[in-house]
N, C-alpha and C positions, 0 to 999 in steps of 0.2 A: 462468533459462530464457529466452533469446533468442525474441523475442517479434514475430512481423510486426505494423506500423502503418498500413496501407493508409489516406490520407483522414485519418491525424493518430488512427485510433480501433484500439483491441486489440479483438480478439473471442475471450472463452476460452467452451469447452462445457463444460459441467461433468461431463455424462457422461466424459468423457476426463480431466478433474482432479477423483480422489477425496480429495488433500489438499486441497482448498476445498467437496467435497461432503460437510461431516460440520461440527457445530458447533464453534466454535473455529478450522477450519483456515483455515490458512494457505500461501501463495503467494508467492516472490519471483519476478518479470518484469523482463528488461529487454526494452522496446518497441524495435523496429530504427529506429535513427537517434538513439538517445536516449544519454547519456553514465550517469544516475544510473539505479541499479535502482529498483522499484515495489512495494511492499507490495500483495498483494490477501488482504481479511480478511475473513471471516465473522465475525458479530457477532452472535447472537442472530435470524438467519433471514432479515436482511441483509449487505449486502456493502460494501466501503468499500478504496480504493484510494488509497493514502497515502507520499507519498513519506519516503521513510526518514531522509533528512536534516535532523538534528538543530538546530532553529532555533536553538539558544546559541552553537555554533564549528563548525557544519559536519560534522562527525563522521555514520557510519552511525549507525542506533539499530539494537537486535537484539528480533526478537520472545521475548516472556520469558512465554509462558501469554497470560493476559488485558491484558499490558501489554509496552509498549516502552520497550528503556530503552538510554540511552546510555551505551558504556562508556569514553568520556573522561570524561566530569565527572559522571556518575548522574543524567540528567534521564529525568524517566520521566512516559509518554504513555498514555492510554487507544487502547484499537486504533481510535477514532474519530480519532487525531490530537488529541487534547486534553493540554495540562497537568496534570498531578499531582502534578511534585512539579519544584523547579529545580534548579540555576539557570535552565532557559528561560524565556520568560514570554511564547511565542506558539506556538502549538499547531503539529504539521507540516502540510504543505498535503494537502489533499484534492482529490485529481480525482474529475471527475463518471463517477459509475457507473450505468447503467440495468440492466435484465433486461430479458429476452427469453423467457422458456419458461425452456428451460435453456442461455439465453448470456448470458453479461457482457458488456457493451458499455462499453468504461471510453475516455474520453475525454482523449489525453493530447497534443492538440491545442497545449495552454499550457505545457507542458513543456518547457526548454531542451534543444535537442541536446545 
């Protein structure tokens, strides 16, 4: 889902995205001006914005349930971007997420176009 970045920041409402308002879901974003899509995941009543690129060769990862896994080589991620299992051995990168009420404010300011 193409995604405006006004100021380098996405703003999602969540009233409007009930795939991110319910536990567990999940969200892919691409932010305008950006080349790589965005994971945005709920996680236990938090939220976590994770780019999908697979620190071992580069490859997407696919959300799998409670984990992400790559289908080149099978490295698999905690929805926090964390290590589980390799060959990776550095977690995916995380952008900074706040709340608002009911807005995400994910900051993709560090993000290569």
């Amino acid at each position: 889902m193409p995604v405006p970045a006004p100021d380098g920041h996405v703003r999602l409402e969540l009233d409007h995205l009930p795939e991110l308002d319910r536990p567990g879901g999940s969200l892919k974003i691409l932010p305008e001006g950006r080349g790589d899509p965005i994971y945005v995941l709920e996680d236990g009543g938090g939220f976590h914005a994770i780019s999908p690129i697979c620190t071992h060769r580069g490859c997407t990862v696919e959300v799998e349930g409670q984990r992400l896994v790559c289908p080149c080589h099978g490295s698999t991620y905690r929805r926090t971007g964390q290590v589980v299992k390799g060959p990776a051995e550095r977690p995916l990168t995380n952008l900074p997420v706040t709340r608002d009420g009911r807005r995400l404010v994910i900051d993709v300011s560090g993000v290569a176009p």
